[in-house]
C-alpha positions, 0 to 999 in steps of 0.5 A: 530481428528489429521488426520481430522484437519491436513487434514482441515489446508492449508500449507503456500505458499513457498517464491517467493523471498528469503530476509533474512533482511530488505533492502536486495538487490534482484539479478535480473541478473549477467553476461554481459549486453549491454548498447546501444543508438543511438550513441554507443553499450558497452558491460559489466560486471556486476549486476542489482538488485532490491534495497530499499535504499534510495527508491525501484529502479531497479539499475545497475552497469557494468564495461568495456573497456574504449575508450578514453573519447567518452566513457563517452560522449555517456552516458551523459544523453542526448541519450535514453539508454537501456539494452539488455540482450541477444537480448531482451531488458530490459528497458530504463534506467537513467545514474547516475554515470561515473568512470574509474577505477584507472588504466582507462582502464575501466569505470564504470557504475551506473544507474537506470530503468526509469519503472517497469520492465518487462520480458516476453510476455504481449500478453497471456492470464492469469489464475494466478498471483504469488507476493510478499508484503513488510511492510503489517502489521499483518494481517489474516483471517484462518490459514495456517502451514508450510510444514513438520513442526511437529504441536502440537494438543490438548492434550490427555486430550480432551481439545479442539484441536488446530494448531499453524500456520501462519495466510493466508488472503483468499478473492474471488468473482465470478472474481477472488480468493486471498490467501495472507500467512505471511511468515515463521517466520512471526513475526521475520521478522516483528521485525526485520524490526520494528527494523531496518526500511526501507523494508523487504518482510513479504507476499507471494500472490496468485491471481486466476482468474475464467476464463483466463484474458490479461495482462493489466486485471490481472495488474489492479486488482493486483494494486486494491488488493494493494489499498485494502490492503493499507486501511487496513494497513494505509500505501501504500503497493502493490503486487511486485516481481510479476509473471504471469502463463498461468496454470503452465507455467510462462508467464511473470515477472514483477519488479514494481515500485509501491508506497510501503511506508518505515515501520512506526509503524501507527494505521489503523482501521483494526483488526490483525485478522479479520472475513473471511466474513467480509474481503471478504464482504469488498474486494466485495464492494471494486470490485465493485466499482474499476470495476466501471470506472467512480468510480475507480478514487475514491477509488485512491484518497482517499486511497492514501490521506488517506494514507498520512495523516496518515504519521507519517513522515510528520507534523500533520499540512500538514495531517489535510489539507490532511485529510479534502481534503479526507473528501470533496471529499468522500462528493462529490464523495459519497454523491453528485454524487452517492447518489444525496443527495444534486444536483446543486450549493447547495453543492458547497455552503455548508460549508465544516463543514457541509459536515462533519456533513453530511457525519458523519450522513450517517455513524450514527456517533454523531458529538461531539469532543470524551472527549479523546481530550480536548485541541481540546474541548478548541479550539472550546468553545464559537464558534457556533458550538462546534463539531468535524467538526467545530474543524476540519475545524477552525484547517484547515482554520487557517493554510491554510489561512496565514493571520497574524490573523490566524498564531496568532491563531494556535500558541494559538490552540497549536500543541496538539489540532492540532494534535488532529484535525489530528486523529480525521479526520482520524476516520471520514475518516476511518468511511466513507470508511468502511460505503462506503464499507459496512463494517460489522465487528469490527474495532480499534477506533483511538479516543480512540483505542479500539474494536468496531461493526460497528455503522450501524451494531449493 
């Protein structure tokens, strides 16, 4: 029985990068650089590393000699600079900051890339992406355990046998297959960055593909998987650090500026724990439709709204408008264009309630205010409609149009109500992506947080 389940477990990917703390520096390079534009070649000492504070960046700083003060003109911000390392040059970068050193036979240089970084040839074809994740939040399908780590079964009394372990997301489809492995330790990295904020890696991922792809593929896919998961977790994440190998020789290495969003503690729908079914029905329908050119524009926009307006660090009153904004255009994108449910000028007349109604009846989903928000009930009594959609769109057209009427009746509304419009929004907005992706599973209500099926599949 041991042998059969320790043969059945997978072992945990190691670390693509090492980052013991929250807002640890990554070393990219030490040693001497070329700073070189159109006027001058410098070489220095120095370091370029990955930073995450005050926001993730590729920084630099180098020291050399100083030649009077032609040496701080050349780099005044007005010349393209680059870095050359050893004849390959690694990217343009900014200028941020000019000292000379207090004897000032040196000068000091600080900067930062102007774009991801890139090392390596884009030229080859690819059958595997190695990466990190930064800030996902807690979440698997199977189970994984570390390598060489002694593991603890059932005991010898014939209770069922078990492995503790870490959890490993595996999704695939005839393209491509991922494994993404909480690192070792998972937990204690996650409570440290709970602790202290800002960025800590948590994630170590894989994608295969089935038949070798370019560059520019490979990259398109890895930025889907980062808006996938990005709705799963209620705050942009996307693949960093990331490598790429022709079978087992790497090609290229890329430092990505992508959009990872500093830690906050936000609700997403998504379970820590999910099925491997319905997580990888969900990644398909996703696929589909980012494969899709002229749908791939969709799954960018709302994702990325939706995050926002699940910002615990912007006011509730900018994400209501966030949040109705996304629901119009699931409207459109889902119900006008897709389906053709409603075609001509008919949809642009429709109330944006209406829309809401609509978009809540194709998800099977009753339009009344949940009883958990009673001052959003309040603000809506005595008007026709006294539902969620109304609710929504009366919170929202008070803000947004500033006539001296409406700023006297969001002072009445009160910021609970408004804040109530906000979550309820985005339940509606939630509701509609897992319908759109045909999710089939269970997901964490944020009207009332607990577990619930699917409504269309119950």
């Amino acid at each position: 029985m041991k042998e059969n389940l320790e043969k059945l477990v997978p072992h945990i990917m190691e670390d693509l990068v090492v980052m013991s703390e929250p807002n640890d520096s990554i070393n990219l390079y030490s040693g001497v650089f070329v700073l070189k534009n159109a006027e001058i070649n410098v070489a220095l000492k120095g370091v370029i590393k990955y930073s995450w504070l005050p926001s993730p960046n590729i920084r630099f700083t180098g020291s050399g000699a100083v030649e009077g003060n032609r040496y701080f003109s050349y780099f005044d911000g007005s010349l393209e600079t680059e870095i050359i390392i050893e004849d390959y040059v690694w990217g343009p970068v900014i200028i941020t900051n000019l000292v000379r050193t207090a004897t000032g036979d040196k000068g000091i240089v600080k900067g930062i890339f102007a774009n991801s970084l890139v090392l390596g040839s884009n030229k080859n074809l690819l059958n595997r992406l190695r990466f990190s994740l930064a800030n996902m939040k807690e979440f698997g399908n199977t189970l994984a355990r570390a390598p060489g780590r002694k593991k603890e079964f059932g005991r010898a009394s014939g209770k069922k046998a078990e492995i503790t372990g870490w959890f490993r997301t595996k999704i695939e489809n005839d393209t491509l297959s991922i494994k993404i492995d909480q690192r070792e330790t998972f937990k204690d990295h996650l409570e440290r960055l709970k602790n202290n904020g800002g960025f800590h890696i948590l994630y170590n991922g894989e994608i295969q593909f089935k038949k070798p792809v370019e560059y520019e593929i490979a990259t398109d896919y890895s930025w889907g998987l980062g808006l996938f998961l990005s709705f799963l977790n209620g705050r942009r994440v996307h693949p960093i650090f990331v490598e790429g190998f022709k079978n087992l020789k790497k090609k290229i290495s890329e430092f990505p500026l992508a959009i990872n969003e500093p830690y906050q503690s936000v609700i997403s729908w998504s379970l820590p724990v999910m099925s491997f079914d319905a997580t990888n029905n969900l990644w398909s329908n996703f696929f589909k439709i980012w494969t899709n050119k002229e749908s791939k524009e969709f799954l960018v926009f709302s994702i990325k709204w939706y995050c926002e307006a699940n910002a615990p660090e912007l006011s509730s009153d900018t994400r209501l408008i966030m949040a109705q904004t996304t629901l119009e255009l699931i409207f459109n994108w889902w119900l006008v264009e897709k389906n053709k449910l409603i075609q001509g000028k008919d949809s642009r007349n429709l109330m944006a309630s209406n829309k809401i109604r609509l978009l809540l009846s194709s998800c099977s989903i009753m339009s009344k205010i949940p009883v958990y928000f009673p001052e959003l009930i309040n603000t809506v009594h005595g008007l026709q409609s006294n539902d969620g959609p109304e609710a929504i769109v009366t919170v929202r057209n008070a803000l947004v149009h500033s006539r001296q009427a409406n700023r006297e009746k969001i002072n009445k509304i009160g910021n609970t109500a408004r804040f109530q419009a906000l979550r309820l929004a985005l339940y509606y907005i939630e509701i509609c992506m897992m319908r759109i992706l045909q999710f089939n599973g269970n997901f964490v209500n944020r009207c009332d947080h607990k577990v619930y099926p699917t409504p269309w599949s119950t």
